[in-house]
MIDRENRO-364879 format. One record per residue (C-alpha): residue in one letter; x, y negated, z negated. Coordinates in Angstrom, 3 decimals, decimal comma. Example, Ala and Ser with C-alpha at 12.3 -4.5 7.8 and 13.67 -1.06 7.14 Angstrom:
residues 2
   aa         xx         yy         zz
    A     12,300      4,500     -7,800
    S     13,670      1,060     -7,140
end
This chain:
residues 90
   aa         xx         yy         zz
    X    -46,448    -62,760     42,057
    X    -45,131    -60,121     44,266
    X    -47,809    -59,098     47,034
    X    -47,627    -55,295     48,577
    X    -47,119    -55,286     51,867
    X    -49,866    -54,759     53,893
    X    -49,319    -51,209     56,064
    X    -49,721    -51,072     60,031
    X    -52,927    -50,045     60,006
    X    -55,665    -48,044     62,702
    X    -56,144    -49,865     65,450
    X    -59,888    -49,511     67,086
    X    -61,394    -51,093     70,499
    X    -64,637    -51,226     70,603
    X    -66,378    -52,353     73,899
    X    -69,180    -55,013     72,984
    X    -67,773    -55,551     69,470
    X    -64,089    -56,407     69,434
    X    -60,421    -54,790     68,905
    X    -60,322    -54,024     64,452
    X    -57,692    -53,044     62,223
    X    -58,036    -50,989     59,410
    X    -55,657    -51,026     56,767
    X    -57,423    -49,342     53,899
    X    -59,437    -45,765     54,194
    X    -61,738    -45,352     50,959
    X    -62,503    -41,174     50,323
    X    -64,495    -39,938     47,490
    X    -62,099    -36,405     46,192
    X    -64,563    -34,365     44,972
    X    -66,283    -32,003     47,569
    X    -64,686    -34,318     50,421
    X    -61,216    -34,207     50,243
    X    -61,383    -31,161     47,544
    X    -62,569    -27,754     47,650
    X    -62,819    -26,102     44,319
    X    -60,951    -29,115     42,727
    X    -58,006    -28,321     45,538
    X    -56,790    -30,203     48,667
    X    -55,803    -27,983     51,316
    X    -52,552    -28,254     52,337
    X    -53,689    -28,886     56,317
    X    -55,208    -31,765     54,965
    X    -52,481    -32,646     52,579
    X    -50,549    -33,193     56,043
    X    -53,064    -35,345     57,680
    X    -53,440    -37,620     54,597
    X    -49,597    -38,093     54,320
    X    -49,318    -38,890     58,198
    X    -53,126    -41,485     57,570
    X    -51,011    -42,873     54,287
    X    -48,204    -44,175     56,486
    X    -50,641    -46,188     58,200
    X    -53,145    -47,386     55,755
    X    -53,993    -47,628     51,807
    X    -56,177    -44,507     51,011
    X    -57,747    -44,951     47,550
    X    -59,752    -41,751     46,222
    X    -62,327    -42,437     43,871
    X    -63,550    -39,153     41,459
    X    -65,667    -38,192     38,398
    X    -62,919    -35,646     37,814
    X    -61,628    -36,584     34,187
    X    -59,421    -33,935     35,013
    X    -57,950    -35,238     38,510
    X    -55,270    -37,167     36,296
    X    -54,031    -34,638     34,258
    X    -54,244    -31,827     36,536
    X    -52,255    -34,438     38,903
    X    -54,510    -32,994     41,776
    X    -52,739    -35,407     43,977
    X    -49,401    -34,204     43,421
    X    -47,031    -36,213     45,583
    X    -49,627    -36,866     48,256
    X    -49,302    -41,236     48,844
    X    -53,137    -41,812     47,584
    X    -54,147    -43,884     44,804
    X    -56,997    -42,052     42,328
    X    -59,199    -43,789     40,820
    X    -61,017    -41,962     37,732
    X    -64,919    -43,168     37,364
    X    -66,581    -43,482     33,776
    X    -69,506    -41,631     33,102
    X    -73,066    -42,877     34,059
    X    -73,307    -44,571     37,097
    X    -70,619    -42,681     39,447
    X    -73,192    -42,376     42,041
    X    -73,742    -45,867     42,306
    X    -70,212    -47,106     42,012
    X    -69,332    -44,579     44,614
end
């Protein structure tokens, strides 16, 4: 089994606590990284330069994210919810 490799990540000091890493940043897409069902493209520019440092998987409701490709080439995995209990899997 071939294993991704893990990206750089953020590094964080925190007095009291310890140095972390993180490697993955999980965003909800609708109303947080969209606006009207759009990404702006300032943002779009942050993401790519966060996405070259971490995993950022985007969960939604959006039925439409997919075939709207709201993403376009941004490097962010979406992850389409089912019906019901979105708030609680979110």
């Amino acid at each position: 089994m071939l294993r991704k490799k893990r990206k750089k990540g953020i590094k964080l000091e925190i007095p009291g606590f310890g140095d972390r890493v993180i490697h993955t940043v999980l965003s909800d897409y609708d109303g947080t990284l969209s606006c009207g069902g759009e990404v702006a493209n300032t943002l779009k520019d942050q993401l790519i330069k966060l996405a070259d440092l971490t995993d950022i998987p985007v969960l939604t409701a959006d039925k439409k994210a997919k075939s709207q490709d709201c993403f376009g080439p941004l490097p962010l995995t979406g992850h389409i919810l089912k019906d019901g209990d979105q708030e609680l899997l979110k």
